[in-house]
N, C-alpha and C positions, 0 to 999 in steps of 0.2 A: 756027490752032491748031498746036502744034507735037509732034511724032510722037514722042513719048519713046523709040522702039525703033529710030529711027533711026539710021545708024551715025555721025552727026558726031552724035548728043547721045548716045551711050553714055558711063558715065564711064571715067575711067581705069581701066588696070585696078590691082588692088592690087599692092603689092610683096611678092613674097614675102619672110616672114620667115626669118633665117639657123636653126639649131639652136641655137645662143647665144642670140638674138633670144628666140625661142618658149620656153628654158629660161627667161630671168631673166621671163619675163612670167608663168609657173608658180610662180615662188618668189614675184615679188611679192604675185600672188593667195593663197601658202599663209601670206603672213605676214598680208594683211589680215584672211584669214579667222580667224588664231587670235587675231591683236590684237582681233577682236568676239567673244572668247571660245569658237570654235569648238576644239573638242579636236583632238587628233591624227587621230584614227579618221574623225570628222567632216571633215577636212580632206581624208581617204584618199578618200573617200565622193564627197564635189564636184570633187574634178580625175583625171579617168579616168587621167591618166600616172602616178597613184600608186597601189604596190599594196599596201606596208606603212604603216603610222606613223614607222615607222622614217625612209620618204621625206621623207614630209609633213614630220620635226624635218632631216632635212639641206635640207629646200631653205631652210625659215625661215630655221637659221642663216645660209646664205649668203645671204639678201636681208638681213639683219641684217650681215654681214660687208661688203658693199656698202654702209656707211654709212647705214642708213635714217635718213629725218628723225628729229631728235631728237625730235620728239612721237612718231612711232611705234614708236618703242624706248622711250618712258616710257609709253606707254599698253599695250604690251603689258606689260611691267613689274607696272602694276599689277595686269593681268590673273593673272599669275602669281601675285601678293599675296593680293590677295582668294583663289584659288583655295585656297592656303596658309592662310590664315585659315579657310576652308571646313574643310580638314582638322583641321587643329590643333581647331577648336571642336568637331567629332566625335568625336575622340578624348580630350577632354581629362576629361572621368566618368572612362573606366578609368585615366587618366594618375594622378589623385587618388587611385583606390581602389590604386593598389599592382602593377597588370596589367603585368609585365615587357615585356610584346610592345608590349603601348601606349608604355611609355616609350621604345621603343626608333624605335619607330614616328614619336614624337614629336622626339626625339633629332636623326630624320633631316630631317626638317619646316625641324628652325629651321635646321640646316647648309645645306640649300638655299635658306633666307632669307636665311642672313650671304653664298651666295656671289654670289644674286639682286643683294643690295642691297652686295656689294663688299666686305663686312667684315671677310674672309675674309684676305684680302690683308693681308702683313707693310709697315709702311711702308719704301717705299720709300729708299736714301742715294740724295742727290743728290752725285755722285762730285766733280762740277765746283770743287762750291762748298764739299764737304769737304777737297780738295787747295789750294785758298783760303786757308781759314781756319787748315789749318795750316802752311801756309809765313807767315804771317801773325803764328802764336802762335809758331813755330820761329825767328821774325826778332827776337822781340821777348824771347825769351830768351839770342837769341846762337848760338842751334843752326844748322846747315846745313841751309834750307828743304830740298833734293832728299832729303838721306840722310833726313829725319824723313818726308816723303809714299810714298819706296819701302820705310822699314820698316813704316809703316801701312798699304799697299797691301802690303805678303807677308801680314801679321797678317790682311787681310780675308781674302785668296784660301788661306789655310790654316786658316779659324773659318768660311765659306760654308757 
């Protein structure tokens, strides 16, 4: 029978972890916990290093800024969604009856929906394949491809 408190069968001991280490293993946990729909508060609540909400939303974004697997950036996503549909359907009686604060209330709802779901955002020029196209259409009427792409590159950077 062998002596489990022996000093050749002790295990290793642990490595200690760095302050970086122990950070992103804090944020991971505050983003699992709010992707299973845990609030802010609630998140403040289950990891003793955090004393505001305030915390809990900076460590999320940065385990989110760290790439998190695309499922759990679409899962908390939805999370957000539903939680937004939550509201919107509670306010939405006073929204119909005329209630300025509702509407305004409501107003704010969808604007964090379009910026949730990216809507928000002006489509993007793609500069590369703009400069392309007109040395391209500038060849093909006889004009000087460079002078026609530098006078449409002043036009953009003074209408920005």
């Amino acid at each position: 029978m062998t002596n489990r408190h022996a000093p050749d069968a002790s295990p290793e001991p642990q490595q200690k972890l760095t302050r970086r280490q122990t950070q992103i293993l804090r944020e991971e946990r505050a983003l699992n916990l709010r992707v299973a729909g845990f609030s802010l508060q609630q998140i403040v609540d289950q990891i003793p290093h955090f004393s505001y909400p305030s915390d809990a939303h900076r460590a999320i974004r940065n385990a989110y800024a760290r790439s998190a697997p695309a499922h759990v950036v679409e899962a908390a996503r939805e999370v957000e969604l539903t939680r937004l549909d939550q509201m919107t359907r509670a306010i939405w009686p006073a929204v119909l009856r005329g209630d300025l604060l509702a509407m305004d209330r409501a107003l704010k709802i969808m604007n964090h929906r379009m910026r949730l779901l990216g809507l928000n955002k002006e489509p993007s020029l793609d500069l590369e394949r703009f400069r392309d196209e007109l040395r391209r259409a500038a060849e093909a009427e006889g004009l000087d491809p460079d002078e026609v792409v530098a006078e449409a590159e002043g036009y953009l950077a003074r209408h920005r």
